[in-house]
N, C-alpha and C positions, 0 to 999 in steps of 0.2 A: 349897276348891280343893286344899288341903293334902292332904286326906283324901283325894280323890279320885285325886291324883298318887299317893301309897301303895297303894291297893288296882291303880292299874294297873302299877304296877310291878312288885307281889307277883305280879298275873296272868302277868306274863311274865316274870319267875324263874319260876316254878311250871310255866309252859307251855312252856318250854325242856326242863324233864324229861320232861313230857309226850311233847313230839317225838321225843325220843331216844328213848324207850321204845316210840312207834309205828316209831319206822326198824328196829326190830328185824324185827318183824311184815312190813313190807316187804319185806325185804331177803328172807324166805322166798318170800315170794308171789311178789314177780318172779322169783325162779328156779326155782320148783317148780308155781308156781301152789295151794301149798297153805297154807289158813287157818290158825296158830297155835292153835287154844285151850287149850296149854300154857303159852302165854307169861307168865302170873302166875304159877302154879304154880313157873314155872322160875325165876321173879325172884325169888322169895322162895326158894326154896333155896339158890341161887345166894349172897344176902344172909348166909343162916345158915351156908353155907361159910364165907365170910369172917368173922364172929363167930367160927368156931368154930379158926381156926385164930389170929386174932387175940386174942381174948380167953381160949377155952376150953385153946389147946396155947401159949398166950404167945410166938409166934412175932412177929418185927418187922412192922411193912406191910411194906417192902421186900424181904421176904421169902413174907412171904402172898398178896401179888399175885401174883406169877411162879407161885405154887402153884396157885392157882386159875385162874390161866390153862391150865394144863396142866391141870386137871382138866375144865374146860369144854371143853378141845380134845377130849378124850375123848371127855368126854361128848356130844360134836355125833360122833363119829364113830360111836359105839354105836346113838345115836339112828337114822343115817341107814343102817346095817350091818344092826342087827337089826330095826330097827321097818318103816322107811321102803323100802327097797330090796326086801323082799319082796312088797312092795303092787304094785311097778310093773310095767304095764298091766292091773291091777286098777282099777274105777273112783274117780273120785278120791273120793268117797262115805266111800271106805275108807280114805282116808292122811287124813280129816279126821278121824272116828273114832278113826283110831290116834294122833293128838294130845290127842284129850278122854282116851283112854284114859291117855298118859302125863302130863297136867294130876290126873288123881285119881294116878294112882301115885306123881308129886312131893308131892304134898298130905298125900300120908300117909306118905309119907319124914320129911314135914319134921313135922308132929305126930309121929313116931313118935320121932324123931332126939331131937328141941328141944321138948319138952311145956311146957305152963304159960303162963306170960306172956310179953311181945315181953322182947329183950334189949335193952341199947343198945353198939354201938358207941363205941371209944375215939375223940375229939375229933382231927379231921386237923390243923384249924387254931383259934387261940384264938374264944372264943366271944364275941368283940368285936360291938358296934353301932356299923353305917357312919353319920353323920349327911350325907345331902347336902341341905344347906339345908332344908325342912321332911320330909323325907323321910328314916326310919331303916330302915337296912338290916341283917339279921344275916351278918358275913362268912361264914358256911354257903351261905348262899343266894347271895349272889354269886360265888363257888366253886363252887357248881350250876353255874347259868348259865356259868361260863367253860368249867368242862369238858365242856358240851352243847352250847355253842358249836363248840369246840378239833376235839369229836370230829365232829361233822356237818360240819366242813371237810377233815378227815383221811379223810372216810369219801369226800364226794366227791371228792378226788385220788386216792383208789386204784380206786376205780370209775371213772376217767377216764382214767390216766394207767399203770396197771401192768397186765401182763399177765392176774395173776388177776381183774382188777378188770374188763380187759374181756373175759375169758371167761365170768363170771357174767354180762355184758352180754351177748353173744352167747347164752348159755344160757337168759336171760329169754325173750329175741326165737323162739329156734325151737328147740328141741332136738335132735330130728332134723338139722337142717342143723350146728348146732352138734357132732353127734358126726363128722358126715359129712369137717368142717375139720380135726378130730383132737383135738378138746376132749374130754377124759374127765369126758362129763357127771355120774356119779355122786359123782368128788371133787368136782366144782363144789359139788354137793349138800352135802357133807361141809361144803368150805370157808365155803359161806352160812349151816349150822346154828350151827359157831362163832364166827361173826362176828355173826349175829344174838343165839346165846346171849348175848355176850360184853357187846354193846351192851348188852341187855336188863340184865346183870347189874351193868352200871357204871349206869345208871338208876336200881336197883334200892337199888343202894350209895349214890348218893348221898341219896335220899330217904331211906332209913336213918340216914344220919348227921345228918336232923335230927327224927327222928320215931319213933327206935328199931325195931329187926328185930321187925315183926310178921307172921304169915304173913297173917292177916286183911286189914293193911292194903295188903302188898304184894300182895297176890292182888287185890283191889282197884282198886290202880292198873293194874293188869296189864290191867282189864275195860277202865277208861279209857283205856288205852292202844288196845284194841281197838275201842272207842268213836272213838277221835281219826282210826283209820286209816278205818273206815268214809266219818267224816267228810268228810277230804282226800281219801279217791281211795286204791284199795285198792294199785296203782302206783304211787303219786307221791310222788317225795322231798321234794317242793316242798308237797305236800298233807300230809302228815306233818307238817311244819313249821307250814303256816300253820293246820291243825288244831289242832295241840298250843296252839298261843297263843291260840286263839280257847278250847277249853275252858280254859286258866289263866286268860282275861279272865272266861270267864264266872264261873269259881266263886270266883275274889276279887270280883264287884259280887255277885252274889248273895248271898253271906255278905256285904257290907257293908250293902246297900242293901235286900235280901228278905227274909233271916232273922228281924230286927226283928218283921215283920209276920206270919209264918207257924210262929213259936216256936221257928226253928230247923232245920236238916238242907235249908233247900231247896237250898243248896249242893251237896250231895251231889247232887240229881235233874237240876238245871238242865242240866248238860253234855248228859245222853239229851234233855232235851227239844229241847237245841236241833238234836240227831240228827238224831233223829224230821224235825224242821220242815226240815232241810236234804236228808235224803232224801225229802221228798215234794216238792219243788221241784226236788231233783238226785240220782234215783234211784244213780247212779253215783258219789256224791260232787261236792267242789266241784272239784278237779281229776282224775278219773278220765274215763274215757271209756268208752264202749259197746262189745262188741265185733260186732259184723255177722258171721256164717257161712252160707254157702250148704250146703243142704240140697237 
């Protein structure tokens, strides 16, 4: 029973990052209606910014945050300036394209930048073990979890409650009506790029701080991440979520309880299978919906 309470605990640490890392991918798609498959690419550069200003120019955190935020805000404006904004009333064919295309251009930034093996990250908090009753915890991982918690409540208050939070809302729903109101859909654009980078990149950071800056891995997670959104509902904040925990369930029983018997890695496969099985019973995800157009 012991064991059992560990591996679902680990599943939801684990699947907390998960969710954050799909809210990223979201946060595009409802406002653009366009697929990410940069979104690994970006996590792991993202990751090796912060190495590189934390460890490589010995700059404070306190200081390397605020830097990389400003570089990320950039970088979602560039993104949406030169890549994105020329596509538009091109089909979307073409702005999903022009993501894979800047998914290999990060990829090879980041080989190009940071060659050889992953780095690791300076230590936020001490590398302590939680004991709760038969259950150990490392304070990294519960630190995960608070700030994928902290931030999927911050994210829905400003989606609820701020002006820009419900102009991306109104931008989701119609565009056209949304410019029609006085909403300057194209910063929307801007504002959802940086906010999704941003997300993506504190995901990105915190699984780095327990698993070191690799792009391999975090590209990776990036799929999984893409995997999770599929799963929940390509819209759904709520799907995001209950995604993200259902692959962290899965791949702590699977490595607890499968591995044994199959030599290994079927942790790694379990999360698609249980895709696959949840899109052939819910084409649209578990919380997405169909969209109906008259023709």
């Amino acid at each position: 029973m012991a064991f059992f309470t560990q591996m679902l605990i680990n599943g939801i640490l684990t699947g907390g990052v998960y969710a954050l890392m799909a809210l990223a991918i979201v946060i595009i798609y409802k406002s653009s209606s366009i697929f990410n498959f940069a979104h690994g690419p970006l996590v792991a550069f993202s990751a090796f910014m912060l190495w590189q200003l934390i460890v490589g120019w010995k700059m404070p955190i306190w200081l390397a945050i605020p830097i990389l935020t400003v570089c990320i805000c950039i970088l979602a404006y560039l993104i949406q300036r030169l890549v994105l904004q020329p596509l538009t009333g091109q089909p979307l064919m073409a702005a999903v394209m022009a993501t894979i295309a800047l998914g290999e251009l990060f990829s090879g930034a980041a080989v190009l930048f940071w060659p050889g093996p992953g780095r690791l990250l300076p230590d936020i908090v001490s590398a302590a073990r939680v004991q709760l009753g038969p259950v150990v915890l490392s304070s990294e991982s519960i630190l995960n979890f608070v700030v994928c918690a902290l931030c999927f409540v911050v994210f829905v208050l400003f989606f609820q409650k701020t002006r820009i939070g419900l102009a991306m809302r109104g931008t989701a729903e119609d565009h056209t009506l949304a410019q029609s109101e006085g909403i300057r859909v194209s910063s929307i654009f801007v504002v959802s790029w940086f906010v999704a980078i941003l997300v993506a990149a504190v995901g990105g950071i915190l699984m780095s701080s327990l698993y070191g800056v690799s792009f391999e891995s975090l590209n990776g997670l990036g799929m999984k991440a893409l995997a999770v959104v599929i799963l929940g509902g390509m819209e759904s904040i709520v799907g995001a979520l209950i995604g993200g925990l259902i692959i962290g369930l899965t791949e702590a029983f699977g490595s607890a309880y499968l591995d044994p018997y199959v030599g290994g890695g079927f942790s790694e496969v379990a999360p698609y299978i249980v895709l696959l099985i949840a899109l052939v019973l819910k084409p649209y995800g578990l919380f997405g919906y169909a969209r109906i157009e008259r023709v």
